[in-house]
C-alpha positions as CSV (number, residue, x, y, z in Angstrom):
1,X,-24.0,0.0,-131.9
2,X,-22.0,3.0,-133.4
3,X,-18.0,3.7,-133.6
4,X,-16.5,5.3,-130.8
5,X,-13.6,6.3,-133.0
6,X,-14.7,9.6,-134.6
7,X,-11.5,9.0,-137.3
8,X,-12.8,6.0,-138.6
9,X,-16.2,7.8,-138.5
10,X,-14.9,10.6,-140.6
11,X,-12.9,7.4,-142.9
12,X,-16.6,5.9,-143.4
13,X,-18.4,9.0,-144.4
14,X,-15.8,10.0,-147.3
15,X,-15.3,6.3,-148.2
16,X,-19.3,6.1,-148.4
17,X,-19.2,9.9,-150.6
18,X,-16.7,8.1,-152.8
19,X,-19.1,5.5,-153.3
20,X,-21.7,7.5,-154.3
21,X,-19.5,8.9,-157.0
22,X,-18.9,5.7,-158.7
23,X,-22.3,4.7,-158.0
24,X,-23.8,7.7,-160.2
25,X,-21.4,6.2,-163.4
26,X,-21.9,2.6,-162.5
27,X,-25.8,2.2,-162.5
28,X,-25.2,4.4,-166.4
29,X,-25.5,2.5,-169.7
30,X,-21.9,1.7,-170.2
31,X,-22.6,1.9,-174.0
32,X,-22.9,6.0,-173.9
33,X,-18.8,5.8,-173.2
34,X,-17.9,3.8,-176.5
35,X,-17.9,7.7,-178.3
36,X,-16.1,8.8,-175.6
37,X,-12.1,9.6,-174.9
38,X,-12.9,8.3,-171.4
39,X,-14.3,5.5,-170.0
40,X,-16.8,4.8,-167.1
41,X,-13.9,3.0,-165.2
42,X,-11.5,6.0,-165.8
43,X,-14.1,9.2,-164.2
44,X,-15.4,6.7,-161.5
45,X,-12.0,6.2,-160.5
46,X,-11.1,9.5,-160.7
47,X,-14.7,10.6,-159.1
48,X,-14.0,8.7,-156.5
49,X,-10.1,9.9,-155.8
50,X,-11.2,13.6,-155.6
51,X,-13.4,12.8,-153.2
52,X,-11.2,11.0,-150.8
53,X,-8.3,13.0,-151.3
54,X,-10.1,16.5,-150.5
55,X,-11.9,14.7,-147.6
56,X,-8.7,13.6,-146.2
57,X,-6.7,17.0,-146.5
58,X,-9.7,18.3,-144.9
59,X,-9.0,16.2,-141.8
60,X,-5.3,15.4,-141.6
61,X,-2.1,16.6,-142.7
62,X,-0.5,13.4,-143.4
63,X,0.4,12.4,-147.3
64,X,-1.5,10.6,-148.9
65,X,-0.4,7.7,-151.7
66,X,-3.4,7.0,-154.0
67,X,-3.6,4.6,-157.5
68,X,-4.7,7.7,-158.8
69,X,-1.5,9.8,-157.6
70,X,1.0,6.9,-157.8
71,X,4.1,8.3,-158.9
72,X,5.3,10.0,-155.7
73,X,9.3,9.2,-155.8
74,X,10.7,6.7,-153.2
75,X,12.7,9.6,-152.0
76,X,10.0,11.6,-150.7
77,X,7.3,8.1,-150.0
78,X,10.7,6.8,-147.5
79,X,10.9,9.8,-145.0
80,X,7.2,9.1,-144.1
81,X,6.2,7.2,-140.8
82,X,2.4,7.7,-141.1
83,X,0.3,8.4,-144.5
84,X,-3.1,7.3,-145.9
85,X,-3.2,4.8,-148.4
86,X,-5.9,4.5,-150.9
87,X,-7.6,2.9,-153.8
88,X,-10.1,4.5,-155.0
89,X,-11.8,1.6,-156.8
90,X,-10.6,-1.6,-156.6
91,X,-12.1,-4.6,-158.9
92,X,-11.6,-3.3,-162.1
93,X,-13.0,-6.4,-164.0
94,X,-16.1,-6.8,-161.1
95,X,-16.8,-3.2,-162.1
96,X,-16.8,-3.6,-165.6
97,X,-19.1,-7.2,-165.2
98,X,-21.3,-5.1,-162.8
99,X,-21.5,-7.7,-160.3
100,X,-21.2,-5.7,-157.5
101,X,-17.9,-6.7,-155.8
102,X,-15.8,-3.3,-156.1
103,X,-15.0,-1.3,-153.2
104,X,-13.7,2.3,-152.2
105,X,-10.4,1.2,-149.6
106,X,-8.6,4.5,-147.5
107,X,-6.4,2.6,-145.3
108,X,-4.3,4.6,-142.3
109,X,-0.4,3.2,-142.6
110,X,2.3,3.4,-139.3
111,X,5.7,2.4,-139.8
112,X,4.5,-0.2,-142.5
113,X,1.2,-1.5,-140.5
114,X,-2.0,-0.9,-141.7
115,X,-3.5,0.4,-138.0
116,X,-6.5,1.4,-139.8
117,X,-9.0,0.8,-142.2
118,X,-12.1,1.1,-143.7
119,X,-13.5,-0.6,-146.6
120,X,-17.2,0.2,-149.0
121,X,-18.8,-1.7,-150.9
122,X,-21.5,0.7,-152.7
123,X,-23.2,-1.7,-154.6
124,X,-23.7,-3.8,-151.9
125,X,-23.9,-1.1,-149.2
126,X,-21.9,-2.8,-146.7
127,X,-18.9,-1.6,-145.3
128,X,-15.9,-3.3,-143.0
129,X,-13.8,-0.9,-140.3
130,X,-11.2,-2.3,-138.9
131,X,-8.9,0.0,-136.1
132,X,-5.8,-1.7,-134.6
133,X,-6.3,-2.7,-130.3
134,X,-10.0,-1.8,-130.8
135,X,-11.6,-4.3,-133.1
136,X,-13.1,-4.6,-136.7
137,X,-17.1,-4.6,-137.2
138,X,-19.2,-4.7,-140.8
139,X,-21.7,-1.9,-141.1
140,X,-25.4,-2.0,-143.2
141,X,-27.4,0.8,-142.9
142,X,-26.1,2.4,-139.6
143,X,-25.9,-0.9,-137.8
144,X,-22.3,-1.8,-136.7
145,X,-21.8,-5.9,-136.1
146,X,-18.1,-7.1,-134.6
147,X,-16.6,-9.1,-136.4
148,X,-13.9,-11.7,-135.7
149,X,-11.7,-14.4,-138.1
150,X,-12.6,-18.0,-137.2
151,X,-9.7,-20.7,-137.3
152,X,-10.5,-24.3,-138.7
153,X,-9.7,-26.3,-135.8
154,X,-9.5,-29.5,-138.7
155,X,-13.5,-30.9,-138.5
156,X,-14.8,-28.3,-141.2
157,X,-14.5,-28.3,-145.0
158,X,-11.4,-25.4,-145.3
159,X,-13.1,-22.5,-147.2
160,X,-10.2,-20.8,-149.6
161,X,-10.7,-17.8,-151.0
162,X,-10.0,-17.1,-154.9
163,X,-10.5,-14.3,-157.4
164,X,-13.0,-14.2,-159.9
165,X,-10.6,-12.8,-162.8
166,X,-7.4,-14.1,-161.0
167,X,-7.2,-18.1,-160.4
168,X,-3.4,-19.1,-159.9
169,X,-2.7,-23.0,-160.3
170,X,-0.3,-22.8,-157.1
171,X,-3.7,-22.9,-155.4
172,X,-4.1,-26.6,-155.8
173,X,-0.7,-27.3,-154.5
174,X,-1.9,-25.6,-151.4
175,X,-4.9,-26.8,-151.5
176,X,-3.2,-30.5,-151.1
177,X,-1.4,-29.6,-148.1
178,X,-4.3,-28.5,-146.4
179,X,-5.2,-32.2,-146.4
180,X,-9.1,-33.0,-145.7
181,X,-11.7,-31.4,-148.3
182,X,-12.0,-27.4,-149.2
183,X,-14.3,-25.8,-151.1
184,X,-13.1,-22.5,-153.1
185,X,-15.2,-19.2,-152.3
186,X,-15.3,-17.1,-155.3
187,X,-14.9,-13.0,-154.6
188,X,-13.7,-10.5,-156.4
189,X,-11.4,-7.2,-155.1
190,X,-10.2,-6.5,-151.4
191,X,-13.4,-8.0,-150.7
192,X,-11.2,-11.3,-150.4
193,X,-9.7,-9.9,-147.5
194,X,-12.5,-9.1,-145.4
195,X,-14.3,-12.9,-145.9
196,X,-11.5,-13.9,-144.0
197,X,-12.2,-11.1,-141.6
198,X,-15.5,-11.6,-141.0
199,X,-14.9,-15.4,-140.6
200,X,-16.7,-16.8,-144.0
201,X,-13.6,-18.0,-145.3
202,X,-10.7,-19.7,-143.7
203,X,-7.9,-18.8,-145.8
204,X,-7.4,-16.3,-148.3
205,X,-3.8,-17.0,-150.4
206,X,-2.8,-14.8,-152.9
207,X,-0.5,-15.8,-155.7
208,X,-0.7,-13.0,-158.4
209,X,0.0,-9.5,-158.6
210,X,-1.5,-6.7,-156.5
211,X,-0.3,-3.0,-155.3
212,X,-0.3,-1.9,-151.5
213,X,-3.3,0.5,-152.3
214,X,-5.1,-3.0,-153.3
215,X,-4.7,-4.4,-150.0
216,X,-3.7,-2.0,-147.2
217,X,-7.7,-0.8,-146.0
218,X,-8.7,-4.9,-146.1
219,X,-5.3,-5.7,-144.6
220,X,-6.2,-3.3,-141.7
221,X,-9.7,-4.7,-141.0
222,X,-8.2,-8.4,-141.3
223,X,-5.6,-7.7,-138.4
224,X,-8.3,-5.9,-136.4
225,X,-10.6,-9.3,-136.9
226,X,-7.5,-11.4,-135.8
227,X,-6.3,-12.6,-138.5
228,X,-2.8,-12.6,-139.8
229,X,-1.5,-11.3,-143.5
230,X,2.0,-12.9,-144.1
231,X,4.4,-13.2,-146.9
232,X,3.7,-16.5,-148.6
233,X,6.2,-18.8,-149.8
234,X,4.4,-20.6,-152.8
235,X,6.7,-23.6,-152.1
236,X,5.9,-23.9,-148.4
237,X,2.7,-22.3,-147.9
238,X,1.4,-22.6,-144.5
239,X,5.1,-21.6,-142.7
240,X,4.1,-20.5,-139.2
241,X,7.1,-18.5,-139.1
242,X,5.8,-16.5,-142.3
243,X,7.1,-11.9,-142.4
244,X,4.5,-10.1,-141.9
245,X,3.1,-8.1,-144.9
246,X,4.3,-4.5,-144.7
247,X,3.9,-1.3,-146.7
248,X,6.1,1.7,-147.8
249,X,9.4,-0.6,-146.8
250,X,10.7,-0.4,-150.6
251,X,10.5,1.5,-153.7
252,X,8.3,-0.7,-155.4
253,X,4.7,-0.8,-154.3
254,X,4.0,-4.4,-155.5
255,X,3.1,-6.8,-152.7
256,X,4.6,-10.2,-152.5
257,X,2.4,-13.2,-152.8
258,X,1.1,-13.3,-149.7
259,X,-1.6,-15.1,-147.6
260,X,-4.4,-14.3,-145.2
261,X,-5.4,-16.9,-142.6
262,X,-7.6,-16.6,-139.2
């Protein structure tokens, strides 16, 4: 199948030219950097900003709030209603280990709800697209497969999602209330996310730091999938009645802890 949504076919393609940016720099000899002012983080990063930035302008008029372009006052970010959010490389530390598990994220924000989103992978050539009333899908090499979040209805082993660079000890106590066993599923960047998405994880709790750009493109594709994103209360973890996460609502752009279930 294909996308019907020529937006989020236009999202793909200058998320997937981004990724061939980095991709250029990542498969160098990181070694060649260490007489260098820069470093191979720094002009992948920046490579792959460029890229998304002029291939948005080129389609939309709406602002756009990048890691790369972060310091847009709260005076100007509050008056918006719609913008593109973006991270232009996400998983510093997978990047750097070359494992694989960094990912390009332009995420399309509507009064605080990520309604659209696309997520790339380039070194694992797999993307996730996730548009709000129409549905979320992974795509590998042209070939578009829906995707949907699967609930644990209690018989199976509660897959939980953690960070390869971040693990927070709140995630036993949660853990523990989940009763019956779990197994933790290592991931690294908004990757995290999209396991839930895609329904190989259950759960995906976050208890340290992130930025909206970190989680808004991922965010989309997880509501898309049927999942839900909520604020998480460390001390009562799995409250039904949990805020939705929302975006551009404050002048900080750091999230809450916050948790991602099916």
């Amino acid at each position: 199948m294909s996308l019907s949504n020529t937006l989020a076919e236009s999202i793909l393609r200058i998320a997937k030219e981004a990724g061939d940016k980095i991709m250029v720099i990542y498969e160098k000899d990181f070694a060649i950097y260490e007489k260098q002012d820069t470093s191979p983080l720094t002009e992948a990063d920046l490579a792959a900003h460029h890229v998304i930035v002029d291939g948005l302008k080129a389609i939309s008029d709406l602002p756009i709030l990048s890691e790369e372009s972060a310091d847009i006052p709260w005076e100007e970010r509050q008056t918006w209603t719609s913008y593109w959010l973006v991270d232009p490389l996400d998983g510093t530390k997978e990047f750097i280990k070359k494992n694989g598990e960094f990912t390009v994220n332009i995420a399309l924000i509507d009064n605080g709800k990520p309604v659209m989103g696309v997520v790339y992978a380039p070194a694992l050539k797999k993307s996730y697209v996730g548009i709000e009333n129409e549905g979320a899908w992974t795509e590998v090499d042209g070939e578009f497969t829906p995707i949907t979040a699967r609930k644990n209805d209690g018989s199976e082993v509660w897959k939980v999602v953690g960070s390869r660079s971040h693990q927070s000890p709140e995630i036993k106590n949660l853990l523990e209330q989940l009763g019956g066993e779990s197994e933790l599923v290592a991931m690294g960047s908004s990757l995290k996310l999209c396991l839930v998405a895609e329904g190989e994880a259950h759960l995906y709790p976050r208890l340290g730091p992130t930025s909206e750009w970190d989680t808004g493109a991922a965010h989309a594709v997880a509501l898309a999938a049927g999942a839900n994103v909520t604020v998480l209360d460390a001390a009562n973890p799995l409250n039904d009645n949990a805020e939705a996460l929302t975006y551009n609502q404050k002048e900080s752009v750091l999230n809450p802890f916050f948790l991602v279930s099916a």
